[in-house]
N, C-alpha and C positions, 0 to 999 in steps of 0.2 A: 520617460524622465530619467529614468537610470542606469539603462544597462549595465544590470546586474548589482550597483550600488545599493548601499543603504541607505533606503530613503528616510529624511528625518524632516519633522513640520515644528519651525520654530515661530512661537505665537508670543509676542511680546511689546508692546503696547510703547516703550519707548525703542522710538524708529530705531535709532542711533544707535543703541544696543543691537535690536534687532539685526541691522547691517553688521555688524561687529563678528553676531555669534554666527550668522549666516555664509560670511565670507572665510571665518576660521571654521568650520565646519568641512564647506566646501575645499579648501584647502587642504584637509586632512580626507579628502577622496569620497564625501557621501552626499548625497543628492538632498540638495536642501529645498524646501519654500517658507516662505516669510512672510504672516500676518500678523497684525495688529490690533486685531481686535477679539475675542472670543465667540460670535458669532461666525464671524468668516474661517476661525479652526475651525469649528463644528462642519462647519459645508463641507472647507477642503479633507478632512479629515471620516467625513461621510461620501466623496464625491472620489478618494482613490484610496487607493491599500498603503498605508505609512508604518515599518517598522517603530518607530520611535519619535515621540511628540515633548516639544519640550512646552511645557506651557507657565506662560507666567501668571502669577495670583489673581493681579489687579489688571483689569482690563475692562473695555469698554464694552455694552452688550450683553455679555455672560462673564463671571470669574470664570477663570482656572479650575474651580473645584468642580463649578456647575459644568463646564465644559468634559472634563473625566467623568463627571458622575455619568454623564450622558454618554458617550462616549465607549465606556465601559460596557455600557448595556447591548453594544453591536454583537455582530457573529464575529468576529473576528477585530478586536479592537489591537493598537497598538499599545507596545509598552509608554508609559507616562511619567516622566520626570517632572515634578512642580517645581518653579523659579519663584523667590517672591523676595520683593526686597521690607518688609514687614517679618521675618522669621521668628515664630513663639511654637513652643514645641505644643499648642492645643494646633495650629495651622496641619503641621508634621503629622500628628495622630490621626488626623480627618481627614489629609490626604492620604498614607498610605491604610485607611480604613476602606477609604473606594477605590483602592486598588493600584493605586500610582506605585511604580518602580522605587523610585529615590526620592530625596525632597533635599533642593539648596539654596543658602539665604545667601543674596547679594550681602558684599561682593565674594564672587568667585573666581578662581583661577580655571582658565580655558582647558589644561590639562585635563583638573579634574571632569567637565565637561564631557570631553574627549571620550576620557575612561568608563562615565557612566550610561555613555551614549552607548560603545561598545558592549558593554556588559547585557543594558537593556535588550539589544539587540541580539548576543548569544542566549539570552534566557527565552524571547520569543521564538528564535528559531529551532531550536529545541522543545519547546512545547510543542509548535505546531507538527514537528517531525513524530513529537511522542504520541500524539492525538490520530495520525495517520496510520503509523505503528499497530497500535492498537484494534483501530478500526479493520485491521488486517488480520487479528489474532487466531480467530476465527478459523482464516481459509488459509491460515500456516501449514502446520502437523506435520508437511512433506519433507523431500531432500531438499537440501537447498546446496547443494549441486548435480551437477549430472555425472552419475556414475558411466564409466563405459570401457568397453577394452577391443573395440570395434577402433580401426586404425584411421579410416575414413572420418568417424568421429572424432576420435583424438586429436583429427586435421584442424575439423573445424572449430572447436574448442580455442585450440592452439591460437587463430585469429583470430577468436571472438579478443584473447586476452591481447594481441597487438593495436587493435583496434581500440580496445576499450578508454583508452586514455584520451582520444580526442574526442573532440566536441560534434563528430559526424553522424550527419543520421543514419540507423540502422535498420533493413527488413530482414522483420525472422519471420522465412515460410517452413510451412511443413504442416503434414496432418495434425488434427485435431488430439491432443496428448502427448506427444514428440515431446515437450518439455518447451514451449517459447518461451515462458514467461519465467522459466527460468534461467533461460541464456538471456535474458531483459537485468534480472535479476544483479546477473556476475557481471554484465556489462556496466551498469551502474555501480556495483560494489568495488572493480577495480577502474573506475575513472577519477577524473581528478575533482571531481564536483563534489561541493558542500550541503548542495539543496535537500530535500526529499526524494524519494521513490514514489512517484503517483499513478498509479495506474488506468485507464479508462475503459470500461468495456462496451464496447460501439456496438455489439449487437444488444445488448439487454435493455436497451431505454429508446425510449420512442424517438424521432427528431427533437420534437418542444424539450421534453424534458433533457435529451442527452444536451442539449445546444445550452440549456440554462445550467447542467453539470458542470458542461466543460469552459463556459465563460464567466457564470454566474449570473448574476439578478441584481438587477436595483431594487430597494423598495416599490411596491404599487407595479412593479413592469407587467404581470400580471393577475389574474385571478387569486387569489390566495399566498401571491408575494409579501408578508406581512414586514419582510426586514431585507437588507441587503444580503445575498450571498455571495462572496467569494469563490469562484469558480476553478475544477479541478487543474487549469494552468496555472492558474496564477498559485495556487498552491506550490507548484510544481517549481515556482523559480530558485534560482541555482541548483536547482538537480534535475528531475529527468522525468518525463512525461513518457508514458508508454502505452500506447494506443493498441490495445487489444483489439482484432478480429476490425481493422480501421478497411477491410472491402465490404462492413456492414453500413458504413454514412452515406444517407444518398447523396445525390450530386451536389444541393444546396449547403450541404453542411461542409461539403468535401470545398467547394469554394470559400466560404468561411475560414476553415482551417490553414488552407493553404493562404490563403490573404494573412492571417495571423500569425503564422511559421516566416513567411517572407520579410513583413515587418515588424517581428518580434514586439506587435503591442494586439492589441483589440477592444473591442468596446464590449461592457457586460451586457446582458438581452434587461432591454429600457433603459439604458444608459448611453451622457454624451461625454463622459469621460476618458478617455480613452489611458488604458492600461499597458503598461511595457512590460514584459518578461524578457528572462533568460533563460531556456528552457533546451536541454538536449532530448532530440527526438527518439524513439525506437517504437516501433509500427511494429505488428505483428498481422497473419494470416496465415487461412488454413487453406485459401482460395489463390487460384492462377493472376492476381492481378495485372500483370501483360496482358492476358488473355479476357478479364471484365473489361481494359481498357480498349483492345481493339471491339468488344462488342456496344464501347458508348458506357458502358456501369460504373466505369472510374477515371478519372480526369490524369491524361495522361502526363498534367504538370506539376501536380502533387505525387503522382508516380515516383515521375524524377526526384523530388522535394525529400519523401522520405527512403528512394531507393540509395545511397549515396552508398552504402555497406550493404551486400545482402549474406542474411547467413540462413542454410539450406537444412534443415534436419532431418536425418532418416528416418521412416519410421521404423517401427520395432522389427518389425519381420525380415527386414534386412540387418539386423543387427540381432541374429539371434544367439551369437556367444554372449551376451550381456545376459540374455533372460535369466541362467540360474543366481550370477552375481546381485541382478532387481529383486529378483524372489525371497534370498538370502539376505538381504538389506531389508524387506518389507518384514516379513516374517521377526526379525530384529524389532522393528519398531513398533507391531503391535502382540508381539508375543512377552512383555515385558519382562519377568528377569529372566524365564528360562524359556523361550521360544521353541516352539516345535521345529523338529527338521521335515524332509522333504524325502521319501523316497525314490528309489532310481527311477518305476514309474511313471511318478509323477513330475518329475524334472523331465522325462522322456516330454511326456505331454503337454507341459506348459513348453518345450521349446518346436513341436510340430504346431500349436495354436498358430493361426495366421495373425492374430491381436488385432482385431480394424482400430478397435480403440487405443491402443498403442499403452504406451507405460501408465499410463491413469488408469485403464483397464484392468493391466496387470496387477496395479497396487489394488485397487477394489477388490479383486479375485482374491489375492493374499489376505485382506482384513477380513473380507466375509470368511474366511474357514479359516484362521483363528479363532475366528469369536464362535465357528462352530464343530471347532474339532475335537476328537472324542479323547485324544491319548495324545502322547508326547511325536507321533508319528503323523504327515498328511501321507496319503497313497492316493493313488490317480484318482478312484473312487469316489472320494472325497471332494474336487474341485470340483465345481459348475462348469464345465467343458464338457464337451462332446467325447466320448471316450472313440478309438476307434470302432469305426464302423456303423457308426452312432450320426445323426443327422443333426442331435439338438444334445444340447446338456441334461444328462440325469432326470426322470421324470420324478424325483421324490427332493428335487434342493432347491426348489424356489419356494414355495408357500410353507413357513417354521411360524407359529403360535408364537406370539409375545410368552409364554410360561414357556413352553421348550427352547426359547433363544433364552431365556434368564437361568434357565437350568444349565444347559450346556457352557454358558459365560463364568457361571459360577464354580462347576465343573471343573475348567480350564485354569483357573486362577487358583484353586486349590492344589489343582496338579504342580502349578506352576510356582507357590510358593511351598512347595512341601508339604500341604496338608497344616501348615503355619497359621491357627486359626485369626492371629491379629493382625498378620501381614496382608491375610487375604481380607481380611474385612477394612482394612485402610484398602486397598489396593478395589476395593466394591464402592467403597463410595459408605459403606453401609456398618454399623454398631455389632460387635462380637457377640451380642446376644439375637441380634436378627440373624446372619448369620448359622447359628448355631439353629435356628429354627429353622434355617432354610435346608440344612443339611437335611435336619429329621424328615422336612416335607417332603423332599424327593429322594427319599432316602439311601443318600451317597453312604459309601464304606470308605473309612481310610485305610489304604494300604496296609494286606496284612488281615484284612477283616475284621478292625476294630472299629467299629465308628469316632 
């Protein structure tokens, strides 16, 4: 119904109005429907995803009020502007009580209209972006770009950013760690899109459930469907859908998606509504998909669908002038104010490592010896690596006692704020009188051999 507009559901009980606000609406570029009655908002307004409802008081079936109260109660309800030609400020207080945007007494001026439509509409779409935000907060803490001084890379970088302004689908391959999801990331950040950043991850959820993530649910559609859910595309409109690890969909789902990428709409799973997006694709994988498709594992027209850009990543081991600049960046980030350096050593060693797990690997390495290192120095010794000549990593750095990692953490953070007993006890999480017991328990010296 949209493409890409804002959709708005005007329910207002004289027709003639109704056509009025429906055609100045549409006019001013947003996707309108137009009922009369309060019963049939409720459906249409339970039956597709509406930015902004304009509803008026008196209606037949259900008010206005009863209509947002209900309404309100969804997973994902639209903003609500009440109309009523009756206006007393007890009306006003019970509408924006259950949650309505605005409230306007006939008569009004179309402009005003206009302006509150829009507004309604910047405040929902900023919710929903901050709700996703959030949801992500979690699995942040990283770089949020790719560092690199690898020339090859610099290449590719260089046309992630020429690219990134169009609407074209992108595949980012490369091993596991390579960084895709954050060339997804910069792809999205310098495009011209308003939307969200929504990500999917296609190997972690079964078919049922990935298929109900990504399109959503009607009520009752199945066993323990208790409400409607809006699904992680439709989320995703005017901005960007990123299909993590997307050679994990079997075939059925790969048909699906490709049907819904083509016709930028879909049906939610139990639903006969059918839903439009506008959604910019980027696909990621750690697998050959040319190579699943010639063995039948992936559908050679969704290939095409989201090969449209492919961007290639190295892994680490070919880009091993980067490794001390990662190290030195990581080390940064969890060594807080005064981070340990690196010996020549050990800089030797992290750059002979082969990395299968590539720059995730390496950050992991870096945060565990932080949090377990003894002085202001790492040395080879010290890493979980193989030293040479060595077939396995260190036989004493994998199994540490929850009290010896709490010592050592605590240890580091004292080094690190100067032996500063308040900085370090902000900086623990923990009261300057635990603290001060925790010194005595394992009994640290400060510098100088003064306790």
């Amino acid at each position: 119904m949209s493409d890409g507009k804002i959709k708005v559901l005007v329910a207002e009980d004289e027709v003639h109005l109704g056509q009025i606000l429906s055609s100045f609406l549409s006019g001013r570029g947003y996707a309108v429907n137009t009922v009369s009655d309060g019963r049939a908002a409720l459906d249409a307004l339970r039956a597709e995803a509406y930015d902004v409802a304009l509803l008026d008081i008196v209606m037949p079936e259900l008010d206005g009020l009863e209509v947002l109260k209900q309404v309100r109660a969804d997973a994902d309800p639209p903003e609500v502007i009440i109309i009523t030609g009756n206006g007393t400020i007890e009306t006003a207080i019970s509408a924006m009580k259950l949650g309505a945007y605005d409230y306007m007494a006939k008569p009004y001026r179309m402009a005003e209209i206009d302006v509150l439509v829009r507004r309604a509409w910047e405040k929902r779409r900023l919710a929903r972006e901050n709700v996703l935000l959030q949801s992500r907060l979690d699995r942040a803490g990283g770089v949020s770009e790719i560092v690199t001084q690898y020339a090859p890379l610099q290449a590719v970088l260089d046309m992630v950013a020429r690219v990134a302004p169009s609407d074209s689908a992108v595949l980012v391959s490369g091993e596991s760690g390579t960084g895709k999801e954050l060339v997804a990331h910069m792809l999205h950040r310098l495009s011209q899109r308003e939307g969200p950043f929504v990500d999917v991850g296609c190997a972690s959820l079964s078919e049922g459930l990935l298929e109900s993530e990504l399109f959503g649910h009607e009520k009752a559609a199945f066993a323990g469907a208790d409400e409607r859910k809006i699904g992680l595309m439709e989320m995703a409109a005017g901005g960007t859908l990123f299909l993590d690890e997307i050679g994990e969909l079997s075939l059925k789902l790969q048909g699906k998606l490709l049907r819904a990428l083509d016709q930028r709409s879909f049906y939610r799973v139990g639903g006969t509504q059918k839903v439009e997006v506008d959604v910019r694709v980027i696909a990621a994988s750690n697998r050959d998909l040319a190579q699943r498709a010639a063995e039948g594992l992936f559908r050679d027209d969704l290939l095409y669908r989201v090969n449209t850009i492919e961007v290639k990543l190295p892994p680490l081991r070919e880009r091993a002038v980067d490794i001390p600049l990662l190290a030195r960046q990581f080390l940064r980030m969890f060594g807080r104010t005064q981070p340990p350096t690196l010996t020549v050593d050990a800089l030797e060693l992290l750059t002979r490592y082969s990395w299968p797990g590539n720059v995730r690997e390496l950050r992991n390495v870096i945060e565990r010896v932080v949090l377990l290192a003894h002085g202001p120095q790492i040395r080879a010794s010290d890493l979980p690596l193989p030293l040479p000549g060595q077939a396995s990593p260190p036989s004493g750095s994998p199994a540490v006692s929850l009290a010896e990692l709490e010592r050592r953490h605590i240890e580091t953070v004292l080094h690190n704020t100067n032996w500063h007993q308040g900085r370090a006890a902000a900086a623990l999480g923990i009261s300057s009188k635990t603290l001060y017991r925790k010194i005595r328990e394992y009994g640290f010296q400060r510098p100088g051999g003064v306790e």
